[in-house]
Every structure is written in structure tokens, then in C-alpha cells.
C-alpha positions in Angstrom: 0.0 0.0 0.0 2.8 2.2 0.4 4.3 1.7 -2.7 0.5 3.2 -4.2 0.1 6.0 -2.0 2.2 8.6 -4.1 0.1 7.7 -7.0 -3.2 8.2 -5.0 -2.0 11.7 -4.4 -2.3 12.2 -8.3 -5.7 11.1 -8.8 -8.1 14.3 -9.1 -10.5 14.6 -6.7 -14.7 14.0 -7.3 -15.6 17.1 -5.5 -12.6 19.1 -7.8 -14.1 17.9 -11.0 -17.3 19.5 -11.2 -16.0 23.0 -10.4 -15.2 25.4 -13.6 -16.9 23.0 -16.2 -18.2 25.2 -18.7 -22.5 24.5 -19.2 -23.5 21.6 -20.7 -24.7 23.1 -24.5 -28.2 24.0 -25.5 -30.0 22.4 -27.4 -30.6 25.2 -29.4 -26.5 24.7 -30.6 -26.9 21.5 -31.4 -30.3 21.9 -33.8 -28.2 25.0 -35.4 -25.3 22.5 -36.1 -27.9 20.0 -37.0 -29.1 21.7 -39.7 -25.6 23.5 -40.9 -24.5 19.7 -41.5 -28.1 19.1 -43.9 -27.3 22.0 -45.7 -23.8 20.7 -45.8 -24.7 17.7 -47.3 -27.5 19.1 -49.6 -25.3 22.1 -51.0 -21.9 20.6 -50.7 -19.7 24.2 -51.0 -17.4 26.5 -48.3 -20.3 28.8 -47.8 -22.4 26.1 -46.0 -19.9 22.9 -44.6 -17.1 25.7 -43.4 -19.8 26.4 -40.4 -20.6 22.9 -39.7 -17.2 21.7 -39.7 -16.6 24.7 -37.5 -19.3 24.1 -34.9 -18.5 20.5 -34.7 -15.1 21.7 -34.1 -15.6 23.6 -31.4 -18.1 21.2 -29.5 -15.8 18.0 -29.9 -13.4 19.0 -27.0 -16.1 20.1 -24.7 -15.6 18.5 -21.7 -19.4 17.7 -20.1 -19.9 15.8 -23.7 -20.3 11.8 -24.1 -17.9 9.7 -25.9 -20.9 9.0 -28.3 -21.8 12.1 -28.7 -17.9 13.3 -29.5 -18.1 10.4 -32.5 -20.8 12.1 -34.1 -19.3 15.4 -33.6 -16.4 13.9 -35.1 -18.2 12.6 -38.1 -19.8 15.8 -38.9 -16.6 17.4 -38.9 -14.7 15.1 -41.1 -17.9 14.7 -43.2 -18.7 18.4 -43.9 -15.6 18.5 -46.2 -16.2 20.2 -49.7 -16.1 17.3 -52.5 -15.7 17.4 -55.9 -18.8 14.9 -56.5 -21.6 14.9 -53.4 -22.7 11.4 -53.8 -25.7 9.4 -52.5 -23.3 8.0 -49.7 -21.7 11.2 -48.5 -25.0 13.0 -48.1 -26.5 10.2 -46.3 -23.9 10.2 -43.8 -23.9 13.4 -42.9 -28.0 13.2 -42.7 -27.7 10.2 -40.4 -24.9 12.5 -38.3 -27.0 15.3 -38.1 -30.1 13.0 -36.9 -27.9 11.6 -34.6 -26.7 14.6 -33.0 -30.2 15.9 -31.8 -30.7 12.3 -30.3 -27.4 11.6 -28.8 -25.9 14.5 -27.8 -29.1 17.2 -26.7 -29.3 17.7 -23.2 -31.6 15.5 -21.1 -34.8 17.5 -19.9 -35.0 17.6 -15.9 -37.1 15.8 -14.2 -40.5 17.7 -13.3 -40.7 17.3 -9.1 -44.0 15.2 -8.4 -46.4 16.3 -5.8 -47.7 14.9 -2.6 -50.9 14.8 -4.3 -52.6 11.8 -5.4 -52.9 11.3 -9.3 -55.8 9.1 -8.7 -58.7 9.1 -6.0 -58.1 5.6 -5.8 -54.1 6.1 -4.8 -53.6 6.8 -0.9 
């Protein structure tokens, strides 16, 4: 056990983790990169996959995001290249990406409190 205890001392700390994380984002940021990575795929030039591959971007190293949620961030961005043909395939993958994203990586409503109240007459 001694020969552990200096490593111990370099573990972070549970209670040290949760300060200073940035907020977990809205889903309002995730629908605008949801649909910046359609038009993407529909339109396949600078002018619309430079601000999907730039939102995906930033969002990939955010550190209150899943590992799942990172691989569709990363898809997006490696998807929302400019091609010189924009095939079936690619536009399909960057639609599944983008339907993905709202289902993977949107934050999770809270949970309404319930009331003392009864929902049924028949409930005591």
C-alpha cells in the first residue's frame, strides 16, 4: 500500500471535477449545427460545410460531452468537407450525423418534481 500512495496523491478529486466546467450546450446549438451539417450535405460548398465543420469543431473538445456524442461530432466534422462529386453515400452520412446529433448529444430535460398529491382518487 505504500508503494501506491504517491500515486493516490495524483488522482483528481470527485468534488474538484465538477468546479469550472463550462455548461453543458443548449439544445438550441446542437439543432443550429444539426441543420448547418443538412445544408452541408445538400449544398456541398465553403459557404455552407465551413460552419458545420466549424461548430463540430468547437463542441468536440467540450468536456461535459459523451464519448458518443464526440463520435458524431467527429463525423460531422470530417464529413462536412467540400467534394468534388456529393454522392448518395456522402449526403446520407452526414444526414444520419445530423439526426444523430439531436438524439445523442441534446441535453436531457429535468425531471418535473412530483407532488404529494394523489394522481388518482383511488391512490392513498
Amino acid at each position: 500500500m505504500l508503494q501506491l500512495s504517491p500515486l493516490l496523491l495524483c488522482l483528481p478529486l470527485p468534488a474538484a471535477l465538477g468546479k469550472d466546467l463550462p455548461p453543458y450546450p443548449s439544445n438550441a446549438e446542437f439543432r443550429q449545427l444539426q441543420l448547418a451539417t443538412q445544408d452541408c450535405g445538400r449544398e456541398n460548398n465553403d459557404a455552407t460545410c465551413t460552419p458545420a465543420r466549424d461548430k463540430a469543431d468547437r463542441l468536440i473538445d467540450h468536456p461535459r460531452l459523451s464519448a458518443s456524442c464526440k463520435d458524431v461530432l467527429w463525423e460531422i466534422r470530417e464529413g462536412s468537407e467540400v467534394t468534388a462529386v456529393n454522392s448518395y453515400v456522402r449526403r446520407e452520412a452526414l444526414n444520419r450525423a445530423a439526426g444523430d446529433l439531436m438524439v445523442i448529444c441534446r441535453a436531457q430535460a429535468k425531471p418535473t418534481p412530483t407532488t404529494d398529491k394523489p394522481s388518482s382518487p383511488f391512490q392513498q
